[in-house]
Residue frames as a rotation matrix with the C-alpha (Angstrom) as fourth column:
UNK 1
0.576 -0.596 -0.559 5.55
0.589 -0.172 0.790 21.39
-0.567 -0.784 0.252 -7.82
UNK 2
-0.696 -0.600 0.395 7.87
0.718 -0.575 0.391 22.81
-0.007 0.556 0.831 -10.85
UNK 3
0.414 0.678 0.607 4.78
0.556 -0.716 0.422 25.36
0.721 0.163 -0.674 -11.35
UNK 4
0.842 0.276 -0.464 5.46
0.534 -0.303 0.789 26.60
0.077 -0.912 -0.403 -7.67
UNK 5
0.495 -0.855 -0.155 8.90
0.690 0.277 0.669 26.08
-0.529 -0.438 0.727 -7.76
UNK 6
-0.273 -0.302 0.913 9.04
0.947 -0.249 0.201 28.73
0.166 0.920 0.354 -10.68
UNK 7
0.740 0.598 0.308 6.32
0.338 -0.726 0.599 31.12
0.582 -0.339 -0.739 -9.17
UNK 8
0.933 -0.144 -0.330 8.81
0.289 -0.247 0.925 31.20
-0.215 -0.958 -0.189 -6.52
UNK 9
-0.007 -0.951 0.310 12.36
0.744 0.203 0.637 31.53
-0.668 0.235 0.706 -8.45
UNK 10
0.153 -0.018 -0.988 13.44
-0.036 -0.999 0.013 35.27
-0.987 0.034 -0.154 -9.93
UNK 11
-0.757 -0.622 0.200 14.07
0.008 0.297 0.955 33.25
-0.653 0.724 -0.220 -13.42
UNK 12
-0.628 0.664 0.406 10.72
0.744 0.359 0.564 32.74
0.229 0.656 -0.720 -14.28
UNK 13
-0.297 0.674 0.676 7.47
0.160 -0.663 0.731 35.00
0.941 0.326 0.089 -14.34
UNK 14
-0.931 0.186 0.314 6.13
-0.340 -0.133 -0.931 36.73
-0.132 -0.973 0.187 -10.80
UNK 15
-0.081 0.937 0.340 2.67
-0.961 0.017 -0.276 35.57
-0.265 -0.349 0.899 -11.17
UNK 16
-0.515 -0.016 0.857 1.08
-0.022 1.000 0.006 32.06
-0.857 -0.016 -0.515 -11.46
UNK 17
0.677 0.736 0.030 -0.73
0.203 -0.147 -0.968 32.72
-0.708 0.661 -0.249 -14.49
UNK 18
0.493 -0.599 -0.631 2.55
-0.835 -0.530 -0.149 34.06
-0.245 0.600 -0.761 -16.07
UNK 19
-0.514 -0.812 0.277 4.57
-0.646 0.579 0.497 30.80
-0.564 0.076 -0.822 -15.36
UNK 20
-0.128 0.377 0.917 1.90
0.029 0.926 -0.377 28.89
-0.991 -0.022 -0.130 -16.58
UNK 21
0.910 0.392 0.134 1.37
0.199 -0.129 -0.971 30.52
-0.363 0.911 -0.195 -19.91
UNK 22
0.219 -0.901 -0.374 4.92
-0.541 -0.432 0.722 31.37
-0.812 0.044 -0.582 -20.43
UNK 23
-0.788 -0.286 0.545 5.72
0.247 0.664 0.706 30.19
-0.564 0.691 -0.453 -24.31
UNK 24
-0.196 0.980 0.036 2.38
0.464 0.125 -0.877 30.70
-0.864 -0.155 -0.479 -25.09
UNK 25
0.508 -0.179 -0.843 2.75
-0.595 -0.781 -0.193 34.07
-0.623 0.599 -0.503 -27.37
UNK 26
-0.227 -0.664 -0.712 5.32
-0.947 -0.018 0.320 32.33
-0.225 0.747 -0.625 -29.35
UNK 27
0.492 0.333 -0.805 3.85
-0.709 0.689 -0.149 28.63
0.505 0.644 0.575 -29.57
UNK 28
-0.077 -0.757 -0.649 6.44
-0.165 0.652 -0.740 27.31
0.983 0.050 -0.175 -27.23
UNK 29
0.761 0.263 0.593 4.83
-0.592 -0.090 0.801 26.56
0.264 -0.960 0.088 -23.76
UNK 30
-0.296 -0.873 -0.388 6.39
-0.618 0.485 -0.619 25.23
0.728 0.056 -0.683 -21.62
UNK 31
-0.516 0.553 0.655 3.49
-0.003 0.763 -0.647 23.29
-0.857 -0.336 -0.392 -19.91
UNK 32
-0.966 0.167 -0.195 2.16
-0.147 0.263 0.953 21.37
0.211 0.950 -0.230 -23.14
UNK 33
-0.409 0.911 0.051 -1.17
0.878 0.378 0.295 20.73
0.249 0.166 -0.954 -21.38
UNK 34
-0.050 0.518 -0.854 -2.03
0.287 -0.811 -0.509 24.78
-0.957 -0.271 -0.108 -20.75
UNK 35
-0.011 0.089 -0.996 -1.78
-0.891 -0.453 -0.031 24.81
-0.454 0.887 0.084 -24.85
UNK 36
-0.864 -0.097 0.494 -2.54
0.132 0.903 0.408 21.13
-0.485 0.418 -0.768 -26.17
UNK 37
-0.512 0.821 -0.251 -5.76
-0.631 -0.162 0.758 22.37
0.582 0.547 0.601 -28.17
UNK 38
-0.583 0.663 -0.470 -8.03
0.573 0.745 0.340 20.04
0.576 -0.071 -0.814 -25.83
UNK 39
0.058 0.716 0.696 -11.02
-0.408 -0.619 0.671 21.21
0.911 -0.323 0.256 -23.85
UNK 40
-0.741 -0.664 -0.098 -10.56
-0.103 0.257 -0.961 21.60
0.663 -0.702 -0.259 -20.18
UNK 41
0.448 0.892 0.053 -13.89
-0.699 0.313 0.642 20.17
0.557 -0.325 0.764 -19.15
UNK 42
-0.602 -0.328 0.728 -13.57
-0.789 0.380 -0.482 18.01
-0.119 -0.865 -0.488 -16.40
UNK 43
0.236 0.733 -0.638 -15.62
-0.658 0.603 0.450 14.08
0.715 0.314 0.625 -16.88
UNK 44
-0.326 -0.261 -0.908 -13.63
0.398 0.834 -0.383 12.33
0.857 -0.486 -0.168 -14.27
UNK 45
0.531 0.386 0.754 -15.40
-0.327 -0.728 0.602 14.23
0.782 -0.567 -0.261 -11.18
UNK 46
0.994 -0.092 -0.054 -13.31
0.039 -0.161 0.986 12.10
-0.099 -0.983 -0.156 -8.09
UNK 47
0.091 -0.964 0.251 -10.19
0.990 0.059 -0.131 12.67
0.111 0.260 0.959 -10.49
UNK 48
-0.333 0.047 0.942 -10.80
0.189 -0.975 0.116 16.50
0.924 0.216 0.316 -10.51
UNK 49
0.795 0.491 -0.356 -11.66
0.303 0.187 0.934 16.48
0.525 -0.851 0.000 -7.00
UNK 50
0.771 -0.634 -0.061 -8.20
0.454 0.479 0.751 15.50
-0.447 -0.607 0.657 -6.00
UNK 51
-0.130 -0.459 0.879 -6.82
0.759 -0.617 -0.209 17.99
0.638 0.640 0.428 -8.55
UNK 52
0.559 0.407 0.722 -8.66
0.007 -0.873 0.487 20.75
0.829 -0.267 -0.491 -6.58
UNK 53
0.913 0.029 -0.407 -7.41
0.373 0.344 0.862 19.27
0.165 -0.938 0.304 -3.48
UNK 54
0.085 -0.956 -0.281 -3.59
0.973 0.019 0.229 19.11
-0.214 -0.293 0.932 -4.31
UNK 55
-0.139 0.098 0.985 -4.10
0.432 -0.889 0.150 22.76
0.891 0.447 0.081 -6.04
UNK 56
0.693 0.461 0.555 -5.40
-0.122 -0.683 0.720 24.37
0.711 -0.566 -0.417 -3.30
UNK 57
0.807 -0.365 -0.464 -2.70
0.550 0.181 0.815 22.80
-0.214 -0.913 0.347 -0.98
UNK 58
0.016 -0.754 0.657 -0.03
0.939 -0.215 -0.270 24.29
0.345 0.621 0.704 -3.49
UNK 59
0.018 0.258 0.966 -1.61
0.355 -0.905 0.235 27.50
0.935 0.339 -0.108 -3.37
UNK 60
0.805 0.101 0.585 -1.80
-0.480 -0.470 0.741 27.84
0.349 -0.877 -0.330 0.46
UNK 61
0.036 -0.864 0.502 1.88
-0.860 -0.282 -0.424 26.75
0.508 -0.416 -0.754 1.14
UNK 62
0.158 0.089 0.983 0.97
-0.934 0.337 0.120 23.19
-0.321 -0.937 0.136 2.28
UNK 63
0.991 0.114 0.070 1.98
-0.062 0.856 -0.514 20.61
-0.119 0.505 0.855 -0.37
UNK 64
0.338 -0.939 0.061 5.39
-0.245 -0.026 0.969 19.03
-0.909 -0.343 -0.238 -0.07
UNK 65
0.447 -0.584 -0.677 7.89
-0.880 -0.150 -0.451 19.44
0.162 0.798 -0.581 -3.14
UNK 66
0.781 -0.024 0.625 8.56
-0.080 0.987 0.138 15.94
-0.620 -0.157 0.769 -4.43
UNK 67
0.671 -0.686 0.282 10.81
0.467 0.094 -0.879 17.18
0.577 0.721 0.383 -7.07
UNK 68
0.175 -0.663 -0.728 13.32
0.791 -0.346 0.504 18.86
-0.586 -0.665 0.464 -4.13
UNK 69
0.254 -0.142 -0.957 12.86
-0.110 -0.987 0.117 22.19
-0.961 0.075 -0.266 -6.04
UNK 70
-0.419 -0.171 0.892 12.56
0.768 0.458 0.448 21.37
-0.485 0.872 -0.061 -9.70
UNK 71
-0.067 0.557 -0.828 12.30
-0.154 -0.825 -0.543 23.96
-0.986 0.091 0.141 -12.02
UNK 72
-0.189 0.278 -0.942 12.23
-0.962 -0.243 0.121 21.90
-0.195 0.929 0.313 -14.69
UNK 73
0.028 0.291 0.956 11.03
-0.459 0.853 -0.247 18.64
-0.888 -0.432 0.157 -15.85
UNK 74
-0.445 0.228 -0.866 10.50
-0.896 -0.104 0.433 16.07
0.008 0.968 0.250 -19.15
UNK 75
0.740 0.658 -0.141 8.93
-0.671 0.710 -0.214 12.89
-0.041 0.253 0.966 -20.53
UNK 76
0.253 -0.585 0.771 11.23
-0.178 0.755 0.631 9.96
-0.951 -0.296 0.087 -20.34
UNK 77
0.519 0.187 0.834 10.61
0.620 0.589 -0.518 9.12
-0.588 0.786 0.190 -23.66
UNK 78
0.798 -0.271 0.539 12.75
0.284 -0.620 -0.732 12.19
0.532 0.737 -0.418 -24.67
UNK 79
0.508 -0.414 -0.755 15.94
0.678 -0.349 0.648 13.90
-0.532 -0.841 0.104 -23.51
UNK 80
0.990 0.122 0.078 16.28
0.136 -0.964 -0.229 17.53
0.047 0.237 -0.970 -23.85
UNK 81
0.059 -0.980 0.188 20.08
0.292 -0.163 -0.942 19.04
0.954 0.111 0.277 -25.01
UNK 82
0.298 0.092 0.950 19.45
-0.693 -0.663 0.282 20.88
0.656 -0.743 -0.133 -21.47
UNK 83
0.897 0.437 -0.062 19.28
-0.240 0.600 0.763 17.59
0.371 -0.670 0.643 -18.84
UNK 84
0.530 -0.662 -0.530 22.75
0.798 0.601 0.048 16.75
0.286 -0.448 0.847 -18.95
UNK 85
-0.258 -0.562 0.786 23.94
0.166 -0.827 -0.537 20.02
0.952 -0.008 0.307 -17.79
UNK 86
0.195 0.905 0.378 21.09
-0.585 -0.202 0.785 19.95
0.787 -0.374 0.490 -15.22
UNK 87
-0.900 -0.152 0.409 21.05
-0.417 0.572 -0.706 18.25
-0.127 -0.806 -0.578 -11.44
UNK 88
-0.049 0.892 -0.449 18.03
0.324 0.439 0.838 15.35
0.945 -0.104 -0.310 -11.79
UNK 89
-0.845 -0.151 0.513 16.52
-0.521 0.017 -0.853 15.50
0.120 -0.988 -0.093 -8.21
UNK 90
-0.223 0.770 0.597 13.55
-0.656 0.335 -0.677 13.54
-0.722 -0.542 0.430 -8.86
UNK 91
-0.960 0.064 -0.274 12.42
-0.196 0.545 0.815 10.43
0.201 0.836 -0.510 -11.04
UNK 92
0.304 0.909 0.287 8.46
-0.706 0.417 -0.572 9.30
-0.639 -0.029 0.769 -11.64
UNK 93
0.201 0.093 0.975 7.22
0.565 0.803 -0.193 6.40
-0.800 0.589 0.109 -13.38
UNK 94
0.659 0.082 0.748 6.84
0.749 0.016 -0.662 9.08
-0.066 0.997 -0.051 -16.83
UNK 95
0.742 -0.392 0.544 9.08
0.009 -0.805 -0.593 12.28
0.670 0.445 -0.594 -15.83
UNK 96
-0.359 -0.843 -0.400 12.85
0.923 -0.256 -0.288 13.26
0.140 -0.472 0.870 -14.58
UNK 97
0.816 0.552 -0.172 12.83
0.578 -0.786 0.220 16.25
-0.014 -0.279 -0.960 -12.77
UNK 98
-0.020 -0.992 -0.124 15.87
0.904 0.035 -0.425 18.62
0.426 -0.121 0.896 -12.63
UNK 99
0.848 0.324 -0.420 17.10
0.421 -0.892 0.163 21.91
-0.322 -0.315 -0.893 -11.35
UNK 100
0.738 -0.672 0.068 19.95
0.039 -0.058 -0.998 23.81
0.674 0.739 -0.016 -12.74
UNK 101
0.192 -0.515 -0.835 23.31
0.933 0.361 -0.008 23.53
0.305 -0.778 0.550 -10.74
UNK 102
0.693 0.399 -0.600 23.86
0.704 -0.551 0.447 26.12
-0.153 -0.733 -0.663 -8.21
């Protein structure tokens, strides 16, 4: 959802290919698994299924936004100088979600 939620917000890159690599050039992504040095083979085939699935719903405009418009997100286990400035709008078991205040 933050992918989208960027694609779709004049702050971040116009293409999906932009938001995702964004950081990239300089070492600093800002999605850690489009630059974590692993190989994006697939081994779990009905886990990557259900990737394709929720992708493709993203892409065609049909997957509801669980983070209520997050454009940004972290790991519990950390908290960025950013968050308290930020509006949370979503909790998981491993990530807060936020968006900046209006």
């Amino acid at each position: 959802n933050v992918v989208m939620n960027r694609l779709g917000s004049s702050r971040f890159p116009s293409t999906l290919c932009g938001v995702v690599q964004e950081g990239s050039e300089t070492g600093r992504c800002q999605f850690s698994w489009w630059c974590d040095g692993r190989p994006d083979e697939a081994h779990e085939m009905a886990e990557y299924a259900t990737a394709r699935e929720i992708a493709r719903l993203a892409l065609n405009g049909q997957l509801a936004d669980r983070t209520h418009g997050a454009l940004f997100f972290h790991h519990k286990g950390i908290t960025p100088s950013w968050a308290s400035s930020f509006i949370r709008t979503m909790q998981s078991r491993e990530f807060d979600f936020y968006r900046p205040p209006s």
